[in-house]
N, C-alpha and C positions, 0 to 999 in steps of 0.2 A: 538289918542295921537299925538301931533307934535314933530316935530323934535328935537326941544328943552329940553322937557320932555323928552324925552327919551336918549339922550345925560345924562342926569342928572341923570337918574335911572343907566343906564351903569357906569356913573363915582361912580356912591355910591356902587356899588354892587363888583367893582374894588378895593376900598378902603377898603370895607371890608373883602375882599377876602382876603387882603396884613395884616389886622392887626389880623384874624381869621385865622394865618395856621394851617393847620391840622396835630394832631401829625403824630408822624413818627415811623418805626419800626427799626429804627437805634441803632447797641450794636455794641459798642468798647472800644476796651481792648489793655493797654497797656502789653507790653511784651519782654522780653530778657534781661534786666536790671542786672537780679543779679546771671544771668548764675550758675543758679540751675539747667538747662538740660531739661526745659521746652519746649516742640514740639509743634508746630499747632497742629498735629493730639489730642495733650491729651486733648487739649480745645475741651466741645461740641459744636457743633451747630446747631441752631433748622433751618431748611431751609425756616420758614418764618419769618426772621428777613433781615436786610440788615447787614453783620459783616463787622468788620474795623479789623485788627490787627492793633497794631501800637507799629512798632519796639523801642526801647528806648537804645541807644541813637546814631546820629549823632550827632556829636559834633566838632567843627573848632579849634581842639586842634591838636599838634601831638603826636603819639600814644604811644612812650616811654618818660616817662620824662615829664606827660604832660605839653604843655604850647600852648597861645594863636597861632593861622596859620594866623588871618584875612581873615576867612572866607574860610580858606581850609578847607573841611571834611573829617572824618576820621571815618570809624565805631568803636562804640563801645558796641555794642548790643552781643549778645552771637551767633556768627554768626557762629559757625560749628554746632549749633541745630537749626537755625535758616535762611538757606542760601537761594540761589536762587532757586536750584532743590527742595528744599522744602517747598516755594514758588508757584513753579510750580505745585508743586504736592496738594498743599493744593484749589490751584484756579481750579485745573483740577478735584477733585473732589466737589468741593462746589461752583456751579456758583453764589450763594450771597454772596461771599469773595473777598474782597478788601484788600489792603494792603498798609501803610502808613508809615514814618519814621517819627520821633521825634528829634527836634533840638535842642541841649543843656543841658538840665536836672539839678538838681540840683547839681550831684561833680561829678569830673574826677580825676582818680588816690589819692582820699581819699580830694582833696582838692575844693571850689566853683569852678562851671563854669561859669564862664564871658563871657558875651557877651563883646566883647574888639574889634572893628573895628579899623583902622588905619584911613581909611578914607571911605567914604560913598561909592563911584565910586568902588575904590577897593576891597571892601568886597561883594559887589553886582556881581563883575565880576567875582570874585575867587570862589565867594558862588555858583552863576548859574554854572561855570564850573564842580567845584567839585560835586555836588549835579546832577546836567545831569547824570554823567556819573556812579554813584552809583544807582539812580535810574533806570535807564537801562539797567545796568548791573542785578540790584534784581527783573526788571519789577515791579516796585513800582506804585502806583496810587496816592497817594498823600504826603501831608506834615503834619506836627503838629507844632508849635512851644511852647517850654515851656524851655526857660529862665528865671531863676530866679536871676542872680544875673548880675550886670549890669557895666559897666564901662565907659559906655556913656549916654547921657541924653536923652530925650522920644523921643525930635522929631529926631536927628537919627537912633535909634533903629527901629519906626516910618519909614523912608524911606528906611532904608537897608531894613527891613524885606519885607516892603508894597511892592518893586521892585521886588524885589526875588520873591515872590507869584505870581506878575504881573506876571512875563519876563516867568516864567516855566509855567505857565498857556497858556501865548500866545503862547507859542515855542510847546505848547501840550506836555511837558515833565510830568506835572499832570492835574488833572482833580477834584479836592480837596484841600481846606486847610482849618487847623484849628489854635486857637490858648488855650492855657493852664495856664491862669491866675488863682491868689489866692486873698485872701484879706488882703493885704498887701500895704499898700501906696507907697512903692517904686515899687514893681510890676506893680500895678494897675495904677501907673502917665505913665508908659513904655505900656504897654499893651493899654488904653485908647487912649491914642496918634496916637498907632498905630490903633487902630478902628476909630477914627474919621477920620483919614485921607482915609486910603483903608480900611474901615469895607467892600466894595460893593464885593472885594475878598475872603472875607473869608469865608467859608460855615457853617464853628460849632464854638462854644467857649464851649470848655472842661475846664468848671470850676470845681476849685480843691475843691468842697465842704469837700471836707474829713480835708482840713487846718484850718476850725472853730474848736472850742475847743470840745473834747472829751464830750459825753451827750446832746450833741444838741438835741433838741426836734422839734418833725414833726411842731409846728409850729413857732418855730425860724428857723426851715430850710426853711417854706413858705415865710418867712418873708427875709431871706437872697436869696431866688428865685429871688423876686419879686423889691428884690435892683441891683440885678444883672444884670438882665432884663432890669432893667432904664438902668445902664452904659453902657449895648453892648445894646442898643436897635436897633430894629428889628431883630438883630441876632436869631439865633437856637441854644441858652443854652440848655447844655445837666443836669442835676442832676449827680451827681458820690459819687461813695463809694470806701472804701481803705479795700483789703481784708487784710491788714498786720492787726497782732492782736494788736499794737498800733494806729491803725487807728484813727484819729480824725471826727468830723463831727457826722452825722444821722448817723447809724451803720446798716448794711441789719437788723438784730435781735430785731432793737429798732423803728421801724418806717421808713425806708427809702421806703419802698415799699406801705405803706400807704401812703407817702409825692408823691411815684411817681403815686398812681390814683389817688390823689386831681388833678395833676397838666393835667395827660390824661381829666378826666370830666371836668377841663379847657380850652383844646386843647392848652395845651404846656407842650404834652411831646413831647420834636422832638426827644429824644433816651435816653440811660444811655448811661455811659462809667466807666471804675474799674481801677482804680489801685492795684494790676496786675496780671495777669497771671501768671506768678511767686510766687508771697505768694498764690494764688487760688491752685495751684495745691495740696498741702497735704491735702488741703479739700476737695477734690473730684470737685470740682468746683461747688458745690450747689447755691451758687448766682448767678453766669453766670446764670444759669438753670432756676432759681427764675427771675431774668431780661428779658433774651428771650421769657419767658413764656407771662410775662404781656406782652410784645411788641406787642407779634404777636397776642392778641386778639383783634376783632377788634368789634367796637361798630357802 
């Protein structure tokens, strides 16, 4: 075979490597949120998954009275069940445990969180500042973002955000980021903007499947997959479910886990993720369980 040919079989076999990836055993879970006293240790974990926590919420608000910082952060996660030694303690027995923060969330102090920059330079500077030093402090591995409500237009949402992932990634302050969009046109024009420009940074999109209407059926949720897939294309969409008992979306009970082996015999489950930890807990965490389970079989 010459040179040529064989060049050609490498470049096809590369291509198809990039649009064939193989799922993943990836399970993350939001947590801390509604400071119900929910520990790592009450979550299981099955030690052949890859797990994420992910704290909820850092938010660039300040902390009484809240109101916009410009990109100062401040936790607001339920951080005395939640803290660094227990952190520490959760990564020192579980070597597949990672740990992540979540930026913004839907309200702060009962009212919407806005993403509200002043100016692009300065929210980037304040953001990387703030965010270094909480992460470092919690030994975090990475970020999430999940903004929902907006006060600026796509393309700077778009480059505050896209820099921040850059700059903490180069500086090795993380080694992950995600992003947590819904289907929502003002979301989705913010979110979008920001994937076209730095998609090459971002490693998952934790879409909010649970924010389609209530009764979704396994194949309106194939169907809402496989649109999703277009708009962050190449990305690693995860499937999700909302363990709160007004959860919207595919429900674990109603098909969600039949939608998540259509999409593995596909080779695009790259993981689940729940909202959260929090409502999981009076249920024993039987989805968690249900989730890790499928992950870790491997075909």
């Amino acid at each position: 075979m010459d040179r040529s040919k064989r060049l050609a079989i490498v470049l096809i076999l590369q291509v198809f490597s990039v649009c064939a990836a193989p799922n993943s055993n990836l399970f993350r879970e939001y947590i801390g949120a509604e400071f119900n006293g929910v520990k790592f240790s009450d979550v299981p974990i099955n030690p052949d998954v890859d797990f994420h926590f992910i704290l909820a919420f850092a938010i660039d608000y300040t902390s009484s009275s809240p109101s916009p910082t410009n990109g100062q952060f401040n936790i607001f996660w339920d951080s005395d069940n939640l803290s660094p030694s227990q952190i520490s303690d959760i990564k020192s027995a579980h070597s597949n445990v990672k740990v992540a923060l979540s930026l913004g969330g839907d309200t702060v102090g009962g009212s919407s969180a806005y993403f509200n920059p002043t100016s692009i330079d300065s929210w980037v500077s304040n953001a990387v500042s703030s965010l270094t030093r909480i992460i470092t402090e919690y030994n975090l591995d990475g970020i999430d973002i999940d903004y929902e409500h907006f006060s600026s237009d796509p393309n700077t949402f778009a480059e505050c955000i896209g820099r921040l992932i850059t700059t903490l990634k180069n500086n090795g302050v993380i080694s992950f980021a995600s992003i947590a969009p819904y289907d929502d046109d003002q979301v989705q024009s913010h979110y979008m903007a920001l994937w076209k420009s730095y998609g090459q940074v971002i490693d998952y999109v934790n879409f909010q499947f649970y924010a389609y209407d209530q009764g979704t059926t396994v194949d309106q949720f194939m169907e809402y997959f496989n649109t999703q897939s277009s708009n962050y294309n190449g990305g690693k969409l995860l499937p999700s479910f909302s363990s709160e008992g007004s959860g919207g979306g595919l429900s674990p009970d109603n098909g969600f886990f039949t939608a998540c082996s259509r999409l593995k015999s596909q080779q695009q489950l790259y993981g689940i993720f729940v909202w959260s930890a929090d409502d999981s807990k009076s249920g024993g965490f039987k989805y968690e369980k249900q989730s890790q389970s499928l992950l870790s079989i491997k075909h």
